[in-house]
C-alpha positions in Angstrom: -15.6 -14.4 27.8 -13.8 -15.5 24.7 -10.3 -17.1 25.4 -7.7 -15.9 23.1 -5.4 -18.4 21.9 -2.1 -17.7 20.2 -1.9 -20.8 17.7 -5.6 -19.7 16.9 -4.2 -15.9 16.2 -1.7 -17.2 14.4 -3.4 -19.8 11.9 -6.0 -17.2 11.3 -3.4 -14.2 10.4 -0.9 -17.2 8.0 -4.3 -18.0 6.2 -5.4 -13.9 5.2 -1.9 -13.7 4.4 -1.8 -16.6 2.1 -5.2 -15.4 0.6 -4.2 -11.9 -0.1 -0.8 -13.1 -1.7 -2.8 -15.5 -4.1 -5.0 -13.1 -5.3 -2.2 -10.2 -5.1 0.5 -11.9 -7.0 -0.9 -12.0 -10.5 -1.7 -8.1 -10.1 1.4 -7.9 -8.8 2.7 -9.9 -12.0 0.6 -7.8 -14.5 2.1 -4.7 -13.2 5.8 -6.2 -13.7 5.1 -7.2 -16.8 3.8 -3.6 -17.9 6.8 -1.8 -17.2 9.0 -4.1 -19.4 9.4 -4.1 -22.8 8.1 -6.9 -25.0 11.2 -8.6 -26.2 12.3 -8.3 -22.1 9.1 -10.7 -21.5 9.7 -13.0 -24.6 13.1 -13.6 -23.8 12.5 -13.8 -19.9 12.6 -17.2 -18.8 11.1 -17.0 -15.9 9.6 -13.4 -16.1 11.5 -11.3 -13.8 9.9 -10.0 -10.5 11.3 -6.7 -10.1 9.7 -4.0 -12.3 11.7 -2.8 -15.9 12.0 0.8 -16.9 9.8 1.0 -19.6 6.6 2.2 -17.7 5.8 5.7 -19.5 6.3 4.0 -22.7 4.2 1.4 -22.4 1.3 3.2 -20.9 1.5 6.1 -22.9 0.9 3.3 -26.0 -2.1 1.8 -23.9 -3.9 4.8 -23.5 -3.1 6.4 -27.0 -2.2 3.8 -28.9 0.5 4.4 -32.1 3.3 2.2 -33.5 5.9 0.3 -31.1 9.3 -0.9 -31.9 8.6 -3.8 -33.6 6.2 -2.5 -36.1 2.9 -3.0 -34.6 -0.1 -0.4 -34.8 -2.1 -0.6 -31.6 -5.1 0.9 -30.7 -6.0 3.6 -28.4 -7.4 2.2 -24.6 -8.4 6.1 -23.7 -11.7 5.6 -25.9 -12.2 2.2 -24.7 -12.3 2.9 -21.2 -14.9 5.7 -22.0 -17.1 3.4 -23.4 -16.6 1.2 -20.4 -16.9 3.8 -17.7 -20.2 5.8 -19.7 -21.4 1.8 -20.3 -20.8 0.7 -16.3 -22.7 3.9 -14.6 -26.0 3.5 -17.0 -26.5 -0.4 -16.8 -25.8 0.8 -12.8 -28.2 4.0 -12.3 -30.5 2.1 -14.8 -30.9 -1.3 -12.6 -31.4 0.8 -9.8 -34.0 3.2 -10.8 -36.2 0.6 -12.8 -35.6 -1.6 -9.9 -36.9 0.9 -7.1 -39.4 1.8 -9.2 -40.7 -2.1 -10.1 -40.2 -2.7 -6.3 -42.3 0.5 -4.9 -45.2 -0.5 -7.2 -45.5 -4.2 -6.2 -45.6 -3.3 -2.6 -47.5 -0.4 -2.4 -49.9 -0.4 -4.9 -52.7 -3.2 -5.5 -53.6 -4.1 -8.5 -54.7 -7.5 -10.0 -51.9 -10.1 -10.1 -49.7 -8.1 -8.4 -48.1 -11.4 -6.7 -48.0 -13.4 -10.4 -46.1 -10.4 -11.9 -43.2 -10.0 -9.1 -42.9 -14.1 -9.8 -42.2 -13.4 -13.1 -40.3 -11.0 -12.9 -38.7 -13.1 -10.3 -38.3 -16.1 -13.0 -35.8 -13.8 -15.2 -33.3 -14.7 -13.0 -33.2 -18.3 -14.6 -33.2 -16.4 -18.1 -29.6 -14.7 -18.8 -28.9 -12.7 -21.5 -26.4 -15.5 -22.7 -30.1 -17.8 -22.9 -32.2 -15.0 -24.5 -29.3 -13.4 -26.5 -30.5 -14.9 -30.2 -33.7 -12.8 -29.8 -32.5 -10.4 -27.9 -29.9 -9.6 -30.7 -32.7 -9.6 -33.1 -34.3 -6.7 -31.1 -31.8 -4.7 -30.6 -30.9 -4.9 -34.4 -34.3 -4.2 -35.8 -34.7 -0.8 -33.5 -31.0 0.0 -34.9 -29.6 0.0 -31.5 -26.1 -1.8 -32.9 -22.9 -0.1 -32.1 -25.0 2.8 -29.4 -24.8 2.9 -26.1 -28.5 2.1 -25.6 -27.6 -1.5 -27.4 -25.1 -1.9 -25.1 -26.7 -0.9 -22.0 -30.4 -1.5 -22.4 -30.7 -5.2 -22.8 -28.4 -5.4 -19.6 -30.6 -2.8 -17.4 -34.0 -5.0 -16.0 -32.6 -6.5 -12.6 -34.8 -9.4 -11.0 -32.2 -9.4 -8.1 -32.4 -5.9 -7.3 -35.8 -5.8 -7.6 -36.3 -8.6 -5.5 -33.8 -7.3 -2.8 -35.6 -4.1 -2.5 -38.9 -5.4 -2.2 -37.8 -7.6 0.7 -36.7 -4.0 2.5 -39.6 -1.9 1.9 -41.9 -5.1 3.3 -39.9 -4.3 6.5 -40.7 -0.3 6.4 -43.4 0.3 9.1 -46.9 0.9 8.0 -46.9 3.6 10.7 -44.9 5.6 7.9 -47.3 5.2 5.3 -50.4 6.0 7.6 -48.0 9.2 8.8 -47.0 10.3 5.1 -50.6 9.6 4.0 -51.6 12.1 7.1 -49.5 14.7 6.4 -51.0 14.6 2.7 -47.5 13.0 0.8 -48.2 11.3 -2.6 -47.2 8.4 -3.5 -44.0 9.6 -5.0 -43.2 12.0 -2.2 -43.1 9.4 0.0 -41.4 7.5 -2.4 -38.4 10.6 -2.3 -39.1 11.9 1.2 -38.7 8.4 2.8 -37.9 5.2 0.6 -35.0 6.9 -1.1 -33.4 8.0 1.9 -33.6 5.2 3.9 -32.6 2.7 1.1 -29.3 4.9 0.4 -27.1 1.9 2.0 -28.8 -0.9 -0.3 -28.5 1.5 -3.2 -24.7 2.1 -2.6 -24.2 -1.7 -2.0 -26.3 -2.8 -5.6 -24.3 0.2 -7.6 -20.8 -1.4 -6.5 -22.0 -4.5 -7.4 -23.8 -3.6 -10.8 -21.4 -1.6 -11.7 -18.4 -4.0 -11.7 -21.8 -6.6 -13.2 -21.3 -3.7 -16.5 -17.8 -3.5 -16.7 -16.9 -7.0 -16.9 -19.2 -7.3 -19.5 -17.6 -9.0 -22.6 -20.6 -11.6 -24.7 -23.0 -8.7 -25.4 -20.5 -6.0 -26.2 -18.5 -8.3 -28.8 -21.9 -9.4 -30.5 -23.7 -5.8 -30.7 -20.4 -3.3 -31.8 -18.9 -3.7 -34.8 -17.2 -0.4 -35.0 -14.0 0.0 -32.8 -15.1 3.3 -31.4 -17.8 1.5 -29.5 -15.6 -0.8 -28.5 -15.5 -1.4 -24.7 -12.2 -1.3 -22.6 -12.5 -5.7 -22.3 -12.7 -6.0 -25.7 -9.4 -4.1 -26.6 -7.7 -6.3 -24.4 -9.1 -8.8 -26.6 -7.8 -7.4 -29.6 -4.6 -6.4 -28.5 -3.8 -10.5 -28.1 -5.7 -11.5 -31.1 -5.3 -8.7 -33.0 -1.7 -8.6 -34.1 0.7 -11.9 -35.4 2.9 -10.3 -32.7 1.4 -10.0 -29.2 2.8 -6.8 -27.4 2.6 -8.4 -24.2 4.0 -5.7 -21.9 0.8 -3.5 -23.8 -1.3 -5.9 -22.9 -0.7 -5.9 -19.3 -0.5 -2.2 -19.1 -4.2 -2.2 -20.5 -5.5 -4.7 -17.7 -4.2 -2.7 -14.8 -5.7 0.5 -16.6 -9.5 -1.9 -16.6 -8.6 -2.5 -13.0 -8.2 1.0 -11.5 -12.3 2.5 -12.1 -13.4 -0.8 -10.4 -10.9 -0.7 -7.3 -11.7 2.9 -7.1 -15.4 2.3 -7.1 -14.9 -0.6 -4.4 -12.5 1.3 -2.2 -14.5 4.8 -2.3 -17.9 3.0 -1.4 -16.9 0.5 0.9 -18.2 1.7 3.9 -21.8 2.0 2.3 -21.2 -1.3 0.5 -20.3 -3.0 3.8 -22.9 -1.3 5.3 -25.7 -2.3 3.1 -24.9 -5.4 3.1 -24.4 -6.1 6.9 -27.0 -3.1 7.9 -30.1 -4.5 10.4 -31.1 -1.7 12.0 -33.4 -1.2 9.6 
């Protein structure tokens, strides 16, 4: 029997507290910031806490862009978060597929060097894209891939870690299975469908959380392979809206970085049962 303790309780609950206010307050702060006006948040010193009364106004200009009060022209962050949401699901689904695939052939298949090739594929982990990106650039130029969604996406899709993570699982999938699917005169990829695919449905759910916030956070390769602003992603326009202007509209700004926060909370809050699950899952 475990003996409850009170200070124990109470040390425990302070901490989560403290921990969800450190990482809540800059959200927090962001939002504030977004429903003031810009010369409200150059002139406030210290920002004010309490939010202004500028919120349609300011979002309205993050999402469609168009001219603000003090003469800047700023871009449109409706197109941007297309690129980022169309970008996010096929560097997810793509991991994911070519990942199951990669991992189904090494374990169920022979063929020669079947160990030596899941090493190397193994070994890419060691070999980012920020290592490999002069080449990699190179490729993606000569095919004509620049400012596309298969440069941005394609170069990002191979996944060592996935593939590695769902080899480990089918190794655990009785051989009684196979032998049974085998029996009952199942292909290979029926009982790749029949059985793999719906028993991995919790690892899959966890990996597409994960690879999907791994897409949309992606800021290196987008800035070096688009050129044209209607490729842009939604991480780069916050970029540009800082760099972009002698005047920074701050409150613009901030209204853009909650909008590039809500698909990835909405992703993590919808799937959280399956992510917890396939990450915490051994029943198996």
């Amino acid at each position: 029997m475990i003996e409850r303790r009170p200070i124990l309780d109470f040390v425990a609950h302070a901490t989560l507290i403290l921990g969800v206010a450190v990482v809540a307050f800059p959200v927090y702060l962001t939002l504030v910031a977004s429903t003031q006006s810009a010369q409200e948040i150059a002139q406030s010193r210290p920002l004010s806490m309490w939010p202004g009364s500028h919120f349609f106004e300011t979002y309205r200009l993050a999402l469609f862009g168009g001219e603000t009060s003090a003469g800047s022209t700023l871009p449109a962050g409706g197109p941007m978060l297309l690129v980022s949401l169309i970008s996010a699901l096929i560097i997810a689904i793509g991991k994911i597929a070519i990942s199951l695939l990669s991992a189904f052939a090494i374990v169920y298949f022979r063929f020669p060097l079947r160990n030596l090739v899941f090493w190397m594929i193994f070994v890419t982990l060691m070999l980012p894209v920020e290592v490999r990106i002069g080449p990699t650039y190179e490729v993606v130029a000569d095919l004509g891939m620049l400012n596309s969604y298969a440069g941005l996406t394609v170069p990002l899709i191979a996944s060592a870690t996935a593939t590695f993570l769902f080899r480990q699982f089918f190794l655990t999938v009785p051989d009684e299975l196979v032998e049974a699917a085998r029996v009952d005169g199942a292909g290979p990829m029926r009982f790749f469908f029949d059985v793999l695919l719906p028993m991995s449905a919790t690892s899959i759910a966890a990996l597409f959380v994960i690879q999907f916030i791994y897409g949309w956070n992606q800021y290196l390769w987008p800035l070096l392979v688009t050129t044209d602003e209607s490729m842009y992603p939604i991480v780069l326009g916050i970029k540009r809206l800082i760099s972009g202007e002698a005047y920074t509209e701050w409150n613009v700004v901030m209204a853009t970085a909650m909008l590039a926060m809500i698909p990835p909370a909405l992703v993590v809050i919808l799937m959280q049962k399956w992510f917890v699950k396939g990450l915490v899952d051994t029943e198996k």
